[in-house]
C-alpha positions in Angstrom: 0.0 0.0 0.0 1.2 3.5 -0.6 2.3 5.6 1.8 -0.4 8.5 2.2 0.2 12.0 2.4 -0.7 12.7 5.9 2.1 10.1 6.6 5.0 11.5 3.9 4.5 15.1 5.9 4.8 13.2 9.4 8.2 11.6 7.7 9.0 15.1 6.5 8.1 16.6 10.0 10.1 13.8 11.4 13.1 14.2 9.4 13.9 18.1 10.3 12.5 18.3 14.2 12.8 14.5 15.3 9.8 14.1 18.2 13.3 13.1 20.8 13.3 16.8 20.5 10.4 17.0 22.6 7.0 19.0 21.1 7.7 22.1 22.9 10.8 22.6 20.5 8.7 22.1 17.3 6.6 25.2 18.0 10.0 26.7 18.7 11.4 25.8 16.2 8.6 27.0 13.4 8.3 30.5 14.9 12.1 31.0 14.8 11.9 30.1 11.0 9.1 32.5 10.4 11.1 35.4 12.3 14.1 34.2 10.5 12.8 33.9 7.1 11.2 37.8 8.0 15.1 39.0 9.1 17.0 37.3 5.8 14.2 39.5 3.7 15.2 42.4 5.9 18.7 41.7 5.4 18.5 42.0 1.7 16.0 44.8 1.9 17.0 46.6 4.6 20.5 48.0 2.5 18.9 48.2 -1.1 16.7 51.1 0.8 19.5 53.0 2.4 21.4 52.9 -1.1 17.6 54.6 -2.4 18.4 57.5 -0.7 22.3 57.9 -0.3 25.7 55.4 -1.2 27.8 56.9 0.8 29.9 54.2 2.9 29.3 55.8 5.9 25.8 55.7 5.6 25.0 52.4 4.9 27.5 51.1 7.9 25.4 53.9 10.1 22.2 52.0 9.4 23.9 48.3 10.1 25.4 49.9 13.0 22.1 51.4 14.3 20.7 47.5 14.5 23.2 46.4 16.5 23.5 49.3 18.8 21.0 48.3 21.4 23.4 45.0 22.3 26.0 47.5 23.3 23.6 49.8 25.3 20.9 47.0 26.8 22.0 43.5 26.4 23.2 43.1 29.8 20.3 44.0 31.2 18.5 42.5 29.1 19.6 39.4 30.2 18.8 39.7 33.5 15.0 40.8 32.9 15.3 37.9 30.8 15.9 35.4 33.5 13.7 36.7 35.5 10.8 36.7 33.2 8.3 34.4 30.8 10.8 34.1 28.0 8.0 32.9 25.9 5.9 36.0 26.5 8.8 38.2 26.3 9.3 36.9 22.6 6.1 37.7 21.7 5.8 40.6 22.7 9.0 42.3 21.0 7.6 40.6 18.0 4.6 41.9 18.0 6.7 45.3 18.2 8.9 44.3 15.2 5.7 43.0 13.4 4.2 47.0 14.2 7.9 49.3 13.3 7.9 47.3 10.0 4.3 47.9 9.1 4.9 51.5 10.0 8.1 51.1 7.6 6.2 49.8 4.5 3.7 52.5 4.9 6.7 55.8 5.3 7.6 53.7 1.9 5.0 52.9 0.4 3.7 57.3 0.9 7.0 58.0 -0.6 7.5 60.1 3.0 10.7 58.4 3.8 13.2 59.8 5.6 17.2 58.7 6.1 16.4 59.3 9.6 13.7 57.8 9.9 14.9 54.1 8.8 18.0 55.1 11.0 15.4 55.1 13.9 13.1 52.2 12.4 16.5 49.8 12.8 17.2 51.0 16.1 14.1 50.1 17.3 14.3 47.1 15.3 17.9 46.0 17.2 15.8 46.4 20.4 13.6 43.9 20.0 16.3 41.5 18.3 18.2 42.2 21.7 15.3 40.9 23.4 14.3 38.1 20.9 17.3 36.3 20.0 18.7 36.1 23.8 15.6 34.8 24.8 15.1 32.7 22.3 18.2 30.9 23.3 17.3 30.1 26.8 14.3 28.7 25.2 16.3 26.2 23.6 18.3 25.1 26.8 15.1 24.6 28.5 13.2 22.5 26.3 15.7 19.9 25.2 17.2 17.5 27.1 21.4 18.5 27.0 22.0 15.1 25.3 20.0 16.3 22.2 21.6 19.8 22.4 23.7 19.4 19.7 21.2 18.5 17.5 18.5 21.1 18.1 21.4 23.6 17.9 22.2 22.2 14.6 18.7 22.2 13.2 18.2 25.8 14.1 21.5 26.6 12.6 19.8 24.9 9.2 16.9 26.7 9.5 18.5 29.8 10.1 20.6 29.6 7.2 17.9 28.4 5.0 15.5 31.1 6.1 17.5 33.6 6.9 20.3 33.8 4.6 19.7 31.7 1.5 16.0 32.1 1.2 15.3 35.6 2.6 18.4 37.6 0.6 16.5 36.6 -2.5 13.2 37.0 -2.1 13.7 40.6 -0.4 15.9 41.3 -2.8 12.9 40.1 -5.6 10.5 42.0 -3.5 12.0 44.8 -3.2 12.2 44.8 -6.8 8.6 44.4 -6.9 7.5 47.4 -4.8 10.0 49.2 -2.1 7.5 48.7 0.1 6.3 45.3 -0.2 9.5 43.1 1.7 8.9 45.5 4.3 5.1 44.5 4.6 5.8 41.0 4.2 7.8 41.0 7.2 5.1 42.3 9.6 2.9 39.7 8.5 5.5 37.1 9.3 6.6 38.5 12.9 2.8 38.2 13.5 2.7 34.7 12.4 6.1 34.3 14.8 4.2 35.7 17.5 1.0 33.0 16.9 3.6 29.8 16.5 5.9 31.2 20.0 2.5 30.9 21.9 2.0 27.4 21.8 5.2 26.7 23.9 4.0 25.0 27.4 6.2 26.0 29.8 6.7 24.5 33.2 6.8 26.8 36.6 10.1 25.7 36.9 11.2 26.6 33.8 10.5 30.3 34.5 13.2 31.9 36.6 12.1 34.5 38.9 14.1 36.8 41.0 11.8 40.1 41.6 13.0 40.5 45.3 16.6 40.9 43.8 17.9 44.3 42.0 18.1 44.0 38.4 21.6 45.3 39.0 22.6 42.4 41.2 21.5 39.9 38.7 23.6 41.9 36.4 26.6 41.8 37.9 26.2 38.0 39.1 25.6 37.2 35.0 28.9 39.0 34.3 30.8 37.7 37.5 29.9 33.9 36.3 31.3 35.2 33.0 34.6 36.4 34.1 35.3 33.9 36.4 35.0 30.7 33.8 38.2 30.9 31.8 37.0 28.8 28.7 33.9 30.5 28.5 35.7 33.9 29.2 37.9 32.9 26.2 35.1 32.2 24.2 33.7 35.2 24.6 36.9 37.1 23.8 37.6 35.2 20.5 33.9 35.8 18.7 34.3 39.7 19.9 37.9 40.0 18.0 36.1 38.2 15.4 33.3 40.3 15.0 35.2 43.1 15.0 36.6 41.9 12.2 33.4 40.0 10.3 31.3 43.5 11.0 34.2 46.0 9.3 34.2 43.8 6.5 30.5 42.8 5.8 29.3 46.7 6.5 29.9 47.7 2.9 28.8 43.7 1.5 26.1 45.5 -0.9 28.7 48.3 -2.0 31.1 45.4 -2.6 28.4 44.2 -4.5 27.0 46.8 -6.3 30.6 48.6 -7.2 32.9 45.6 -6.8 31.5 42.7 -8.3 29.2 44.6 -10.8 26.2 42.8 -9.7 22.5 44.4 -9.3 20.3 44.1 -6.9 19.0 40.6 -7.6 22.5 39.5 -8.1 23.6 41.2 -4.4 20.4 38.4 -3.5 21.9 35.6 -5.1 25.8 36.6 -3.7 24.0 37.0 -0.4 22.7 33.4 -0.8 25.4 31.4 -1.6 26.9 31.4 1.8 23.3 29.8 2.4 24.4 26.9 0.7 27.5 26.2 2.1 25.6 26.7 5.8 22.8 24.5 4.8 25.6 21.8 4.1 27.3 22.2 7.3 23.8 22.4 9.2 23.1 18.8 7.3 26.0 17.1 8.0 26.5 18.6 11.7 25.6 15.5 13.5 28.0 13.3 11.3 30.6 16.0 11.2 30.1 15.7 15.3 31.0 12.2 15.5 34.0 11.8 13.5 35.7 15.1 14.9 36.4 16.8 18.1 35.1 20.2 19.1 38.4 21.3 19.0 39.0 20.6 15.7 36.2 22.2 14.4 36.8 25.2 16.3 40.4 25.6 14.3 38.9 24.6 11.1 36.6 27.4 11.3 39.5 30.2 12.9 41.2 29.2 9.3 38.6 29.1 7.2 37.3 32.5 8.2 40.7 34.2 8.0 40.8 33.2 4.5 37.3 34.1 3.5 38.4 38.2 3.9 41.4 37.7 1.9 39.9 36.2 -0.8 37.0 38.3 -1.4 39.9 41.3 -0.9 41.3 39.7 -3.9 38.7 38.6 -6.5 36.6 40.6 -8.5 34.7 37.8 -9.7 31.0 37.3 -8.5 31.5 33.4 -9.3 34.6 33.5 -6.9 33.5 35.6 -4.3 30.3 33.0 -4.5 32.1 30.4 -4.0 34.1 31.7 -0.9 31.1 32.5 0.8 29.6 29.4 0.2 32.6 28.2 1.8 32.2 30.7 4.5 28.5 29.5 5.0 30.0 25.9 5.9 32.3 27.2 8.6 29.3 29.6 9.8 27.1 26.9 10.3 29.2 24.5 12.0 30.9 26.8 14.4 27.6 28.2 15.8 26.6 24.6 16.4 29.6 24.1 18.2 29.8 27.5 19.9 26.2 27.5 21.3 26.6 23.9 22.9 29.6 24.8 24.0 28.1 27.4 26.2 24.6 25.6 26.7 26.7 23.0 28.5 28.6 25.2 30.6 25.9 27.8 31.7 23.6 26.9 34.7 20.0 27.6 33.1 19.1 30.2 36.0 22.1 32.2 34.4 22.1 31.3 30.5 19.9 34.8 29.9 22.4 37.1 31.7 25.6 35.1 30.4 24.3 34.8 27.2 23.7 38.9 26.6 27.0 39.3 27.8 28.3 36.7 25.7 26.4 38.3 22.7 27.8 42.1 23.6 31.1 40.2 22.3 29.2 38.9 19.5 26.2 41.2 18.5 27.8 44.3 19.6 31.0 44.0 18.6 29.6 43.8 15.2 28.4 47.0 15.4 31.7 48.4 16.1 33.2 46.9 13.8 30.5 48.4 10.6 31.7 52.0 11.6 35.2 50.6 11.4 34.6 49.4 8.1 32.3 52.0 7.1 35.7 54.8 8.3 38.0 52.6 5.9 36.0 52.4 2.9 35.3 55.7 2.6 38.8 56.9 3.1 40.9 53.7 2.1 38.1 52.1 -0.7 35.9 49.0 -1.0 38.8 46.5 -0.4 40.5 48.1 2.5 37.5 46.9 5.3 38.3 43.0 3.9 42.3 43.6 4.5 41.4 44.6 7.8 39.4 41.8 8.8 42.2 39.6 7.3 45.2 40.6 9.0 42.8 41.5 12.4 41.8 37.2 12.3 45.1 35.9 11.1 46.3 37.3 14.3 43.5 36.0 16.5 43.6 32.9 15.0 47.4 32.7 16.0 46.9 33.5 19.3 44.4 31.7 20.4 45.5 28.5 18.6 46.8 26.6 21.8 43.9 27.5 24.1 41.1 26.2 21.5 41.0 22.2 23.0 40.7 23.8 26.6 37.5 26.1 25.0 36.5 23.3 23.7 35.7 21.3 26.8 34.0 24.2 28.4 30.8 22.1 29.5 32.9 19.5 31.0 35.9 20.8 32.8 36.1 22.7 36.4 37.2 26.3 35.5 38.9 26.1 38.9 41.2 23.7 37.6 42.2 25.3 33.9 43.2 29.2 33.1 42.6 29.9 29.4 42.6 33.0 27.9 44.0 34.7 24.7 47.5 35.0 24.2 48.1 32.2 27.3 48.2 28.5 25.6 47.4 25.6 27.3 49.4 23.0 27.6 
């Protein structure tokens, strides 16, 4: 008999969030690809408008910079109110806000009464939420899968981030925007919404739900960042994916001018360029679990500080769009992989009751330093040119990558060793 085709969706359903995973995580899991799928259309989207009204360097990095501002100036505390709150409610609520500053977005558009600053505000707001959002998200993740499967769900988000948000949303906000300024805009507030729908169908135990109101917000604070500090591998951690988005941020901050100027593409073809490190991460995302097996932590880890280090040197010197494809795609491999490594890493290590406030500080390093790093790049291109952001980033990893080199087995084992027993940092290799 014929398999029906209630049973070939189960199958399907099956294959990309296995039930071991626990139900709670599918509903996760769907409204993190529809807020995902909403932030790869934005991420496409989101620069094509800026270059409507100017393509000055400088203001294209401002508006990239304006996103990830709020991680510098709230993600500690963010953390805290996190832990201390319904991290379910919390993420639907600042997606209902993202779902509302995106309709109001499409319509500024859409009256042809946009304004510079205007969508420098609209992406501030927009990094609010996203500081919110995403660290919440996290804990989500920690406590609805048992740490055995961690891995895994990691690994399946990574996919679905990669397919949603970088090789599925690039294009179609790139075709959309195409289609109507307005319209990926739009689009996006519909899909928040739907986030917002999906998020609500998470059960959540008492326990689950950490509350601390007879503490100050500023002791929670400072105990998130203490824990922080005093873990050496996690502290290290933390200091490597800063250096590295310093680096990543200067040279991605002018991607569409690289694009646009360098490469010769047009604004589908910036889509496309944007997608092909979708493939590469989709790969790595697939083969995670495999890849997991057959090779230490450690090992991945150093693949990707090499990997990564080549990636800006090589799009510093191609001027092909089939090459610089073909890096990112590259690129997308290590991407994938190394937050499915990373994240477990610090799942592991992280008691739940603190993963909010040690994750925001964690992402300040990630998130934030970003930001930094888009004015950096943003300063060099418009006094150095196009390439100079990518030599930067290349010389700013190779270093990194050298010093850290000895330490990464130590980092590695973050979830498993005393951090009383090992001192790791930068610069100090472990023997």
């Amino acid at each position: 008999m014929s398999a029906t085709p209630t049973s070939g969706v189960s199958r399907l359903v099956e294959a990309i969030v296995p039930g071991r995973l626990g139900p709670d995580f599918r509903w996760l899991w769907s409204g993190f690809a529809a807020s995902n799928l909403a932030d790869g259309i934005l991420l496409a989207a989101g620069p094509l408008l800026v270059t409507s009204i100017s393509r000055e360097p400088i203001a294209v990095a401002l508006a990239i910079f304006l996103q990830r501002l709020p991680w510098l100036l709230l993600g500690v505390v963010a953390g805290a109110i996190i832990d201390r709150t319904d991290r379910r409610r919390l993420i639907m609520a600042v997606n209902s806000g993202r779902a509302l500053v995106l309709a109001s977005l499409a319509v500024a558009v859409a009256t042809d009464s946009l304004t510079l600053p205007f969508l420098y505000a609209t992406m501030f707001l927009i990094g609010i939420a996203e500081t919110f959002a995403d660290n919440a998200g996290g804990t989500l993740v920690a406590v609805t899968v048992p740490s055995r499967v961690l891995g895994q769900a990691n690994a399946r988000l990574m996919g679905t981030r990669v397919v949603t948000n970088e090789f599925g949303g690039p294009p179609v906000g790139a075709f959309l925007f195409t289609f109507g300024m307005a319209v990926p805009f739009g689009v996006n507030a519909v899909l928040f919404a739907l986030a917002v729908v999906l998020v609500s169908r998470i059960e959540l135990t008492a326990g689950d739900i950490e509350r601390r109101g007879r503490r100050h917000l500023r002791g929670d604070v400072a105990e998130g960042v203490r824990w922080l500090w005093n873990h050496p591998p996690v502290r290290t951690l933390a200091m490597l994916i800063t250096v590295f988005n310093i680096t990543f941020g200067a040279a991605f901050s002018i991607w569409v001018l690289y694009a646009l100027e360098r490469l010769g593409l047009d604004e589908r073809g910036f889509g496309l360029l944007m997608a092909a490190s979708a493939v590469g991460g989709l790969t790595g995302s697939v083969v995670f679990t495999r890849l997991e097996r057959r090779f230490a932590y450690a090992t991945l880890l150093r693949a990707g500080l090499v990997i990564e280090t080549l990636t800006h040197l090589g799009l510093a010197l191609t001027r092909s769009p089939v090459v610089a494809g073909a890096v990112m795609a590259l690129f997308g491999l290590h991407a994938a992989t190394w937050g499915s490594v990373s994240t477990t890493i610090r799942m592991r290590a992280v008691p739940p009751a603190l993963l909010g406030r040690v994750t925001s500080v964690y992402m300040i390093g990630s998130v934030g330093a970003f930001a930094i790093g888009t004015l950096i790049g943003g300063v060099l291109a418009q006094r150095f040119g196009i390439v100079s952001p990518f030599l930067f980033a290349f010389a700013g990893a190779a270093v990194t990558t050298a010093l850290v080199w000895r330490s990464i087995p130590q980092v590695a084992h973050a979830g498993e060793v005393d951090p009383d027993d090992h001192e790791v940092d930068l610069g100090q290799p472990v023997h």
